[in-house]
C-alpha positions in Angstrom: 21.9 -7.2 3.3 19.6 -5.0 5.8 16.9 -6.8 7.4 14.4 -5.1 9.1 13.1 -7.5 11.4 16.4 -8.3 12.7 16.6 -4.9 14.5 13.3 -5.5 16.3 13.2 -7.2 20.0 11.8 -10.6 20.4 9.6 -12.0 23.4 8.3 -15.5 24.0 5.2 -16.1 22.4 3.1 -19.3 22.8 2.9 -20.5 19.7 0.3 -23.3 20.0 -1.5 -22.5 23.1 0.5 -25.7 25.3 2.3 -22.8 27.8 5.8 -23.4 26.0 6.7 -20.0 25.0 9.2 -19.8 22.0 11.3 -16.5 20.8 9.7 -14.5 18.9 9.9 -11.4 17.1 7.6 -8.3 18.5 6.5 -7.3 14.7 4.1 -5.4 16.7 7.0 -2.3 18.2 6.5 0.0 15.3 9.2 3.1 14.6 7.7 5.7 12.5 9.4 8.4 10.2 7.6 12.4 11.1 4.9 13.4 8.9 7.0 16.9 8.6 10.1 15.3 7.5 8.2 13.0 4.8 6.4 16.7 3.9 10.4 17.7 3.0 11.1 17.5 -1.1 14.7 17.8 0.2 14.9 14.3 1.9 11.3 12.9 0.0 10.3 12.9 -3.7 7.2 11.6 -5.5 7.6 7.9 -7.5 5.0 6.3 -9.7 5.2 2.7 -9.1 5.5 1.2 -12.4 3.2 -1.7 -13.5 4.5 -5.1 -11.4 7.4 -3.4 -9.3 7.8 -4.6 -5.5 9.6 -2.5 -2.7 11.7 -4.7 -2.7 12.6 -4.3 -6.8 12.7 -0.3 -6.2 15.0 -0.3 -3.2 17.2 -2.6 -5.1 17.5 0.2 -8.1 17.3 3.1 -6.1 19.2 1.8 -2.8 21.8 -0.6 -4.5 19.9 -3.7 -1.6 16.4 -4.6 -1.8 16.6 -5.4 2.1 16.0 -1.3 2.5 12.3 -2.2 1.0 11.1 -1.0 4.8 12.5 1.9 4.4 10.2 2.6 1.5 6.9 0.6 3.6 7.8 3.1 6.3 8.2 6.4 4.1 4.6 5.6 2.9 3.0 4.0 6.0 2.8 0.8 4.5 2.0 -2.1 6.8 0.7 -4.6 4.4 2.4 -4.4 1.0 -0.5 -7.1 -0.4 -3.3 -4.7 0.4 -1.6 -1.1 0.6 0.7 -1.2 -2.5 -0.7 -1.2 -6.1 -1.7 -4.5 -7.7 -0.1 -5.7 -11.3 -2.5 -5.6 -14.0 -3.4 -9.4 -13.8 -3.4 -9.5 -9.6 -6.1 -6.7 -10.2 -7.9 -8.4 -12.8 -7.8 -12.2 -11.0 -8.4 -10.2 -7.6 -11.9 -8.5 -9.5 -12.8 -11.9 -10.8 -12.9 -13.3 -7.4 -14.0 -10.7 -5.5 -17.2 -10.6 -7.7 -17.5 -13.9 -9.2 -20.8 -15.8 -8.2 -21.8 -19.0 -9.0 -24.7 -17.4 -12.0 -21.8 -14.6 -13.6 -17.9 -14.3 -14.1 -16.6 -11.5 -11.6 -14.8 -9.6 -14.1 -18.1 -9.6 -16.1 -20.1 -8.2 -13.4 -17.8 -5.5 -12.9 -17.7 -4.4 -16.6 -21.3 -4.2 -16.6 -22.5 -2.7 -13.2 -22.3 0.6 -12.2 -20.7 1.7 -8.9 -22.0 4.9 -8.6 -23.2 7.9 -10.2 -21.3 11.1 -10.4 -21.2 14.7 -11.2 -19.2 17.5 -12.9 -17.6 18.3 -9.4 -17.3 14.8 -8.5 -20.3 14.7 -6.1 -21.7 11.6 -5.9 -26.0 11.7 -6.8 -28.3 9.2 -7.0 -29.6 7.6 -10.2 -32.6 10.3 -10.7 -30.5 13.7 -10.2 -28.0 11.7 -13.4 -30.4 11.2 -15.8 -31.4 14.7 -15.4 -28.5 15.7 -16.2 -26.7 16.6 -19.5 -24.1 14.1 -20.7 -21.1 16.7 -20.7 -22.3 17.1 -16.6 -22.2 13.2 -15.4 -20.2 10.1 -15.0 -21.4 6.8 -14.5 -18.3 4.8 -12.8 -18.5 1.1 -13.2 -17.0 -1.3 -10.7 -14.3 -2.1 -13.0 -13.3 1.6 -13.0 -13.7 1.7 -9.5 -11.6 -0.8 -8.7 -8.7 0.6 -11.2 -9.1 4.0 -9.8 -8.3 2.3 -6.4 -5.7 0.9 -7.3 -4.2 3.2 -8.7 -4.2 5.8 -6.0 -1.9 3.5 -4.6 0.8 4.3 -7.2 2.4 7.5 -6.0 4.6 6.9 -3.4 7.1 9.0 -1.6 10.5 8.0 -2.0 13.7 8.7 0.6 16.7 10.2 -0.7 19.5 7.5 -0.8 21.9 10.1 0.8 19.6 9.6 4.1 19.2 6.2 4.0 22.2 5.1 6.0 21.0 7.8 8.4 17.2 6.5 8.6 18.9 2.5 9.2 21.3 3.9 12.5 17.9 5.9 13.6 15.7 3.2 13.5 18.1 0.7 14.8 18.7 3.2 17.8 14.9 3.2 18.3 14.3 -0.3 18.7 17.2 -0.9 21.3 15.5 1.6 23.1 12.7 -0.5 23.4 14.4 -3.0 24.8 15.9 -1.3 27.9 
């Protein structure tokens, strides 16, 4: 099993502010894979994350060891899988009921029934005035709810890594962070 943190240097940290440093790991050294290669279809392809799938899950199937996960964070410049990668169908609908609840209305309620923002044909959003005067066929009323899906689901489409470069990606980026320890 591949673990990504295991490659990266450690340093002592004070962990509880009494001047006794323990070791560490620096999660803060970052390695980064070039815009232009991730632009290659050769070495990249598109994936729509299905409904409740980690990294960890797809690098399992697509990998064969669901330690490569960072290699898939990485591809997609992914630094916090809670808030960068798309939500399950029930995390989003408990993380809306939270997020808007209030002591007087249900969250999930308010966001069924208020509007986010008003639209037009070309996606311009206008002001409540300029909508109304508008046909029907020529704007969009976008609740929170819909908003909040749509964000979410912009997350879905990921870029994936050919697993004929993987092996090449784990030397590269283990020859990275030993250089940041010399």
């Amino acid at each position: 099993m591949v673990s990504y943190f295991a490659k990266f240097p450690t340093i002592g940290y004070d962990i509880n502010g009494s001047g006794e440093k323990r070791i560490a790991v620096d999660i803060l050294e970052r390695i980064k894979i070039r815009d232009i290669l991730k632009q290659n279809y050769l070495i990249f392809y598109k994936y729509d994350i299905k409904d409740g799938e980690t990294p960890e899950m797809i690098a399992s199937k697509l990998y064969g060891d669901p330690g490569y996960h960072w290699i898939i964070l990485l591809a997609n410049d992914i630094v916090d899988p809670y808030y960068d990668w798309p939500m399950s169908y029930d995390n989003l609908i408990a993380t809306i009921r939270k997020k808007y609840t209030t002591p007087l209305q249900d969250g999930l309620i308010y966001a069924y029934e208020t509007i986010y923002n008003y639209t037009d044909k070309f996606g311009n959003v206008i002001d409540y005035t300029t909508y109304a005067s508008l046909p029907a066929n020529e704007r969009t009323a976008t609740t929170v709810y819909d908003w909040e899906v749509a964000q979410n689901e912009t997350k879905r489409t990921i870029s994936l890594l050919d697993k004929s470069f993987v092996n090449q990606i784990d030397v590269e980026a283990d020859n990275l962070l030993k250089q940041v320890l010399v």
